[in-house]
Structures are given as structure tokens and as C-alpha cells.
N, C-alpha and C positions, 0 to 999 in steps of 0.2 A: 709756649708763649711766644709770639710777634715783636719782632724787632721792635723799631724805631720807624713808623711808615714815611718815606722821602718827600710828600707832598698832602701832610696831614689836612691842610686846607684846604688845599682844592680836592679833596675826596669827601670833606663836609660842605661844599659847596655844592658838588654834583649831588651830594645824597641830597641834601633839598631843595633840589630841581626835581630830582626826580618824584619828589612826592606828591601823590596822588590830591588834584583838587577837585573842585566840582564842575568846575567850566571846562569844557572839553578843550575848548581854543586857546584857554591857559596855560592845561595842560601841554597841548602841542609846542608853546611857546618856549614852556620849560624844559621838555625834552629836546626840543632843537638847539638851545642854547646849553643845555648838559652835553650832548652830543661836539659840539661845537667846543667846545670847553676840554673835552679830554681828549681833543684830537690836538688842538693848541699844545697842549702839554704833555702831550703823547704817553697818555696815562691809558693801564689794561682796564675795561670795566669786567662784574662776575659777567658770566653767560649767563647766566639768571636774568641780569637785567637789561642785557642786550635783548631777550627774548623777549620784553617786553615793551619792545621800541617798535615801531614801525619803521622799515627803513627808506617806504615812499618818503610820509609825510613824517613824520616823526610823531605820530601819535601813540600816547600810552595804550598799549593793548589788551582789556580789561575782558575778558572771555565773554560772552552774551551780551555784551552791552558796546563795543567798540571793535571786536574782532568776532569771528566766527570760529572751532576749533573742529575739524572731523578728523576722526581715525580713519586711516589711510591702508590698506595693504598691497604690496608691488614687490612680485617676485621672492616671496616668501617674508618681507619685511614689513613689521609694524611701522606706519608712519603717523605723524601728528600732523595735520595741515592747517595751517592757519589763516586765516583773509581777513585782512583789514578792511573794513567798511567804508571807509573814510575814502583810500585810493584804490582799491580791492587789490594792493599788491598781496600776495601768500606767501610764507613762508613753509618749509619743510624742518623736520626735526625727528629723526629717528627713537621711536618709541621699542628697545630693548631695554628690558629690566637691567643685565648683565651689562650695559655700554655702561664707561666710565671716560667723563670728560680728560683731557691729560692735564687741568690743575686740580683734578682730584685723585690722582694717581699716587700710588705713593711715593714715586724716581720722581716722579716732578718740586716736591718741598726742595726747597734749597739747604733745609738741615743733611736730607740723606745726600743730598748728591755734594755738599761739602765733604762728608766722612768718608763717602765711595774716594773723594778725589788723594784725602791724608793718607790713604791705604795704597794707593798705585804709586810706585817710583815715577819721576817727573823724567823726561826722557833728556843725554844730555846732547843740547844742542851746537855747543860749539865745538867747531873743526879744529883742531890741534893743525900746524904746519908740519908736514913731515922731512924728518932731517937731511934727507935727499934735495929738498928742493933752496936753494939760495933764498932769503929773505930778497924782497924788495925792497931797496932806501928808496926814506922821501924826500927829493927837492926839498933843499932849504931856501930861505926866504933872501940870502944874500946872493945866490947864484941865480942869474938870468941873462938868459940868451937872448941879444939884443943883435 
């Protein structure tokens, strides 16, 4: 189960932006200002919905109706291509079954990588003076050399 998310409303703010309308030019309007919104607040969106952004124009990118998608191969690699209609910028996005984004990794949750952390000794960082060396006294506030 999920914490306490740190900026529970602006995450319900951007989710309804991003929701899909009918008017295309609405749409744009709302994803420019979702976009614009978690950049202010320098909030992570999923990849999922970054993939569904245009990052010309900011148009939602809805397969056969807003964007075009072909499968791609280069150099032994399945690729997705994607082209906005709108400003014909493409995107790429590598089509392996086997790829795994790193927040879907399992070292990436913050539960495991807290436990990895209680388990290692903390290294110690402070330097002991070694008895060989005279401390330095410090200037007191009543002696000055004038």
C-alpha cells in the first residue's frame, strides 16, 4: 500500500486535464496546461501518459484518429513509431516484450531500496585527530591584534 502522496492535488488536477474531450483544440489546451502544471511543481508524470502527449503541440495522442503508430525494425530492434498529425513530430519507443521501464523495476520501489539501505553498515565519516598532532586553539573574542 502507498504512502501519503506529497501533492495529492495537483495529481487530481493534472489527472483532469488530461482527460479525454471531444474537441480536439480543448484537448490541446488541457494538455498544455497539465504539462505546464507539473513542470511548475516539478512533479514525475507515469510514461504511460507522457506517451500520450505530443511533445510538438501538446496534443493527446489517440492512435487512428490524432496520431499515426507503425511498427518499426532497425538493426534487430522492434520499434513503435509514432506521428502526430497535427505537427507530424514522431516519436520512437522500443517494442521488446522483455524491456522493463526502471519504475517498474523491482530496485526502484522505495520499500526495497529502504531495506537494501537498514542492511548495509552506514560508513563512519568522521576523522578522529590523531594524538601525534597538537590541536589548534581558537582566537578568543577578547584578544585582537590591533
Amino acid at each position: 500500500m502507498a504512502g501519503p502522496v506529497k501533492d495529492r492535488e495537483a495529481f487530481q488536477r493534472l489527472s483532469f486535464l488530461y482527460q479525454d474531450p471531444e474537441n480536439q483544440a480543448l484537448a490541446r489546451f488541457y494538455c498544455h496546461t497539465e504539462r505546464t502544471i507539473a513542470k511548475r511543481l516539478v512533479l514525475r508524470r507515469d510514461p504511460s501518459v507522457k506517451r500520450t502527449l505530443c511533445r510538438g503541440c501538446s496534443s493527446l495522442l489517440v492512435p487512428g484518429l490524432t496520431c499515426t503508430q507503425r511498427q518499426r525494425r532497425c538493426r534487430g530492434q522492434r520499434w513503435t513509431v509514432q506521428t502526430c498529425l497535427t505537427c507530424q513530430r514522431s516519436q520512437r519507443f522500443l517494442n521488446d516484450p522483455g524491456h522493463l521501464l526502471w519504475g517498474d523495476r523491482p530496485e526502484a520501489q522505495l520499500g526495497n531500496q529502504a531495506d537494501s539501505k537498514l542492511l548495509q553498515p552506514l560508513p563512519n565519516t568522521a576523522h578522529p585527530i590523531p594524538a601525534h598532532l597538537p590541536e589548534e586553539k581558537m582566537p578568543t573574542q577578547g584578544s585582537s591584534h590591533q
